[in-house]
N, C-alpha and C positions, 0 to 999 in steps of 0.2 A: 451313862445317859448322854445320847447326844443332845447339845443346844440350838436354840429354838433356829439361831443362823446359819448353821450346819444343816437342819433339817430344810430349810429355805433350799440352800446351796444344791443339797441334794437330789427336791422334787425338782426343782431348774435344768439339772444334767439331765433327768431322765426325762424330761421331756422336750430339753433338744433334742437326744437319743431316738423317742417318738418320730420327732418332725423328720428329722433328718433318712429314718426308716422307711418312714412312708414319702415323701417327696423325691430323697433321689433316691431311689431303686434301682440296684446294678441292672445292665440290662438284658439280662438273663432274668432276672424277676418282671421285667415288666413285660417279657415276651408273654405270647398266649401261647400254648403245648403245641408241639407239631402235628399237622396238619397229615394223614397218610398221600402219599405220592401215586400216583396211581398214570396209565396213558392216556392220552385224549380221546375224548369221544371220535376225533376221523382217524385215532391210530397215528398219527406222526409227533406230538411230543410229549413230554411231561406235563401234568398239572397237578397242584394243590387239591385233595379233596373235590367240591363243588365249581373249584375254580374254574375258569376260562382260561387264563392268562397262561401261555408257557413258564413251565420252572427248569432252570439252567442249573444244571449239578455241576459242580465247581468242588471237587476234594482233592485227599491225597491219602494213600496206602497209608496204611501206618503195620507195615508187615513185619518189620521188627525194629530194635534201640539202636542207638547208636553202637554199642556191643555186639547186637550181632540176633540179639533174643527175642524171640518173638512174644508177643502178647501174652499168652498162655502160660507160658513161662515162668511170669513174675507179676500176673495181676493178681496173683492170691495173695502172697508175701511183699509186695511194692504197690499196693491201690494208691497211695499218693502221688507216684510218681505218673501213672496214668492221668490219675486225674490233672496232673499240669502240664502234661502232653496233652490233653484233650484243650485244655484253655487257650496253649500257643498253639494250635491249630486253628482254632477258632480266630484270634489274633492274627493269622495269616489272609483269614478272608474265605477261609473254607465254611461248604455247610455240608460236606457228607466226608464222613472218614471211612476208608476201607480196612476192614480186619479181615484177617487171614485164621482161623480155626486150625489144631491141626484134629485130624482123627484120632491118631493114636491115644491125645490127651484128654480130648472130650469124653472120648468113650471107653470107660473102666473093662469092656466086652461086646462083643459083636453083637449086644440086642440092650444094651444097658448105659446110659451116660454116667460121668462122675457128677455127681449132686454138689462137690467144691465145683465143678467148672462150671454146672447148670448155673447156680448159684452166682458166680461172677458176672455170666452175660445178663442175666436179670438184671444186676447192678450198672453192667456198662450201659445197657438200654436206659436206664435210672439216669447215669452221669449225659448221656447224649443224651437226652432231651432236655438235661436242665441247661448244658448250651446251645441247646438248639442245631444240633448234627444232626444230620439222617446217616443210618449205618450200609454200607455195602457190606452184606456179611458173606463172602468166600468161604467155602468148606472142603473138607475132606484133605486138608492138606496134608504132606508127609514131606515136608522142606528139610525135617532134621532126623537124620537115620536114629539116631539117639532113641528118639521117643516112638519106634515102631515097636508093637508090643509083637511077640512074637504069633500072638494069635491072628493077626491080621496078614502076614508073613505066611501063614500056613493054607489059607483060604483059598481056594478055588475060583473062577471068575464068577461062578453061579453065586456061591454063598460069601464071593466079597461085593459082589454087586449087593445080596441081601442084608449086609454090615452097613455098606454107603447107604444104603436107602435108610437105613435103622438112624442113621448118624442126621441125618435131615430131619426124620422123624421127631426125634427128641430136640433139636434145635428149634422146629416148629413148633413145638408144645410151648416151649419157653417164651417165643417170638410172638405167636398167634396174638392178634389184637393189638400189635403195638403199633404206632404211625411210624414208630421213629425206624423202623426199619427200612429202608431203599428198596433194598432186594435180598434175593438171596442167589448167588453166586454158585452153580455145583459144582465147580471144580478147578482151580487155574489151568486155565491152558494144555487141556487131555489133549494126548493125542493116540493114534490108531496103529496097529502094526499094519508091516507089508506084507509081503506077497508069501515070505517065511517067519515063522515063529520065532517070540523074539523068549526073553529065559526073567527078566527084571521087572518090575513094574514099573520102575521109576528111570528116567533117564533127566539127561543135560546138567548134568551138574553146576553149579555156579558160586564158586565162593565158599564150598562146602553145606548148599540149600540145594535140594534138587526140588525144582518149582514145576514140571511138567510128569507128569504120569502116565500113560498109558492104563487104556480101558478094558482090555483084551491083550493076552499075549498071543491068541492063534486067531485067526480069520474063522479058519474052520467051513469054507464055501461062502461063507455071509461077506457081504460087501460092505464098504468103511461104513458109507449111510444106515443098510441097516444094523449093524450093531451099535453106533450111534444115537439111531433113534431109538430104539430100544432100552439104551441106557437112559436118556433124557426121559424119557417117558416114565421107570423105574422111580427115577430119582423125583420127578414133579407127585405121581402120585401118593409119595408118602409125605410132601410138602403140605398137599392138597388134601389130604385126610383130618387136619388142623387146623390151616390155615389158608382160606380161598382166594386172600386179596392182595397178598404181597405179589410182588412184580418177581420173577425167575429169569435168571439169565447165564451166561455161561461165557466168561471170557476166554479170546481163543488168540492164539497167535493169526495175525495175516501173513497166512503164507501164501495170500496172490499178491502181495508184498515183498515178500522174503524170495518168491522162484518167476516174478514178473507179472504173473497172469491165471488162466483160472477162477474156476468160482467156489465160494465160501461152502466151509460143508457142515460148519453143526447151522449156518443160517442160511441151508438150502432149504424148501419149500416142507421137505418130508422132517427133518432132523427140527428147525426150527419153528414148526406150528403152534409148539407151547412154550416157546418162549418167547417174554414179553417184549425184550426192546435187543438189537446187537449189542456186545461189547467188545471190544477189539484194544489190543495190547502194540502200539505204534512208535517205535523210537525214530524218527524221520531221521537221513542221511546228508552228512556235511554235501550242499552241492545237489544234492536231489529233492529238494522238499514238492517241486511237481509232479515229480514221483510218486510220494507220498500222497500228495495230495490227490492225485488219480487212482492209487489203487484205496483208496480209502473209499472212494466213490462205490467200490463193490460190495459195500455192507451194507449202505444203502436197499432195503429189501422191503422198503413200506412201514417200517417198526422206527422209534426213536433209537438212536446210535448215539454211544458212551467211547469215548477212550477212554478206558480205564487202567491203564498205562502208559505214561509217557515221560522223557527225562532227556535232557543235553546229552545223550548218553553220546552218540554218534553224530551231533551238529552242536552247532554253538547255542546261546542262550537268543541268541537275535534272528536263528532260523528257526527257532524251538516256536519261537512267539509269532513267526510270520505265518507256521502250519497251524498254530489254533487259532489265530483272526481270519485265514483265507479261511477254515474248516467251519465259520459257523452257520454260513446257511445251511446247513445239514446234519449238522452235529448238535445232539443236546447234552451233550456234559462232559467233562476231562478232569479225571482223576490222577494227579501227579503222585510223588512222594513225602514224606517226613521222617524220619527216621529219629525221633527222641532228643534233637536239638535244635536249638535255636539260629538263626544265623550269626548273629553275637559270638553267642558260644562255639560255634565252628571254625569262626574269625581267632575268637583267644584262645584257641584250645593248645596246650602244649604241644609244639611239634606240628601243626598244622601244614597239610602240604596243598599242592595243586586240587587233590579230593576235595578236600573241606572248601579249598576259596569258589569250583563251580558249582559246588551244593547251595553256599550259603549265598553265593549271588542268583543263582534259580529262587533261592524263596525268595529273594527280596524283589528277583520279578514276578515269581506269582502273586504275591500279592498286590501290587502294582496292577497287574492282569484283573486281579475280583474286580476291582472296578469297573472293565471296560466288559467283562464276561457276564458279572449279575446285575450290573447298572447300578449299584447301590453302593458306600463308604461300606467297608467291612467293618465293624465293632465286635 
């Protein structure tokens, strides 16, 4: 039997327990649910729902760990480890994370998702919005040869265009209705064959991730635009069978960047009618950031514009930050990286070289940056 001072003692904890519950509320509890994202009534930026006010996307890739792996990977067997990736982002000052999907994993067959993976982004929609992220969700990826199932390998352009569209499909079922979703992404950085037939779908290799794809191996008389739009078009209508209000977009290399000049071609007038805002993939050059900054001016196309790539990859961390302050009258958002560590951690890490010291001094300027990017302390 407990006595009569112990039982004292007792209702005492719990109702500091109480006070303390409802008074400080982490702030993820005291937030209200996100708000869906949607463009402005004149079409040039972002806003909240009802809102008026521009909103400024401010994220970072989270396209694979520090290992190498990507989301899909290890969020069925590792949800913890997710879930305090998603915190230390948040902690960086981020409000959108980008994931990367890949096909092969999502989809168990060319008309059918895996109900583990369906299942997971339910959940990750779950974990972002209890911090308050909005998701860029990228699809159809095929970064790791590993996980292409052979059926997808066997498909013709006709009936793998009818696979990708099937794969949005069932993404949108899952997605339909949620705020927390940014966009949806169809594809990293597709690109088009030339003039002769090419034999792979996938090209650029990088580190053992081939991050660009090809939409077409043969022209076949049809011109890059139109089997481009054709493909967008594919792709949105099985978006739009579901889900009518998410934002679609499609980042692309600038290559009036990369070859000087020229104009955009998934955000030419025909290619880009249905989709909602550019997003463009920008690693500015040591020494060239006016470069940069001029040919970035060609996305510019009436629509809100995202980098949703960018990294010291090719200039230092002090040009890095001169191209996103000169870029903001025109720019509504830049999506960096994170890769499943901390700056801390990148600092102590065994062995730690050059890699690790510009990684973990970028987050320590990005974050730095949320402030002067969302006007607001990050928490």
């Amino acid at each position: 039997m407990i006595d009569s001072g112990r039982r004292i003692t007792h209702a005492a904890n719990l109702l500091v327990a109480l006070i303390l519950t409802s008074t400080f509320a982490t702030p993820n509890q005291a937030q209200e649910s996100l708000q869906r994202l949607r463009v402005s009534d004149d079409g040039r930026t972002f806003v909240k729902g009802d809102a008026k006010k521009p909103f400024i996307t401010w994220g970072v890739n989270y396209d694979h760990d520090e290992s190498g792996r990507l989301l899909d990977e290890y969020w069925i067997d590792e949800w913890e480890k997710v879930v305090e990736d998603f915190e230390e982002i948040k902690q960086l000052g981020a409000n959108c994370v980008r994931i990367h999907l890949q096909h092969g994993l999502f989809m168990q067959s060319p008309d059918k998702a895996s109900s583990a993976q369906a299942k997971q982004l339910r959940r990750l929609l779950e974990l972002a919005d209890s911090k308050h992220l909005y998701l860029d969700i990228t699809g159809l990826a095929c970064y790791h040869k590993a996980n292409l199932p052979d059926w997808l390998d066997e498909l013709d352009e006709t009936e793998r265009w009818k696979a990708q569209a099937m794969f949005w499909s069932e993404v949108a079922k899952v997605c339909s209705g949620s705020p927390v979703v940014f966009c949806y992404d169809l594809m990293n950085e597709p690109i088009l064959p030339g003039k002769k037939p090419e034999s792979d779908w996938l090209a650029g290799e990088l580190g053992g991730k081939f991050f660009v794809q090809r939409l077409a191996l043969d022209r076949k008389g049809r011109s890059r635009e139109e089997i481009a739009e054709a493909w967008v078009n594919q792709m949105v209508d099985a978006i739009r069978e579901h889900d009518s209000d998410t934002m679609i977009t499609v980042g692309v290399i600038p290559w009036v960047f990369a070859f000087g000049g020229g104009k955009p071609l998934f955000y030419s007038p025909a290619v880009g009618k249905r989709l909602d805002f550019a997003s463009v993939h920008f690693y500015p050059e040591k020494g060239k950031i006016d470069h940069a900054l001029k040919s970035l001016q060609a996305y510019e196309v009436g629509k809100p514009l995202v980098v949703e790539e960018m990294f010291p990859l090719k200039s230092g961390i002090d040009e890095l930050t001169t191209f996103i302050l000169e870029s903001q009258s025109h720019v509504d958002g830049w999506i960096s990286f994170y890769w499943g560590a901390t700056a801390k951690q990148l600092r102590e890490k065994d062995g730690a070289g050059i890699a690790e010291a510009i990684t973990a001094n970028w987050l320590d300027a990005f974050h730095e940056l949320s402030v002067k990017i969302r006007g607001t302390p990050s928490r």
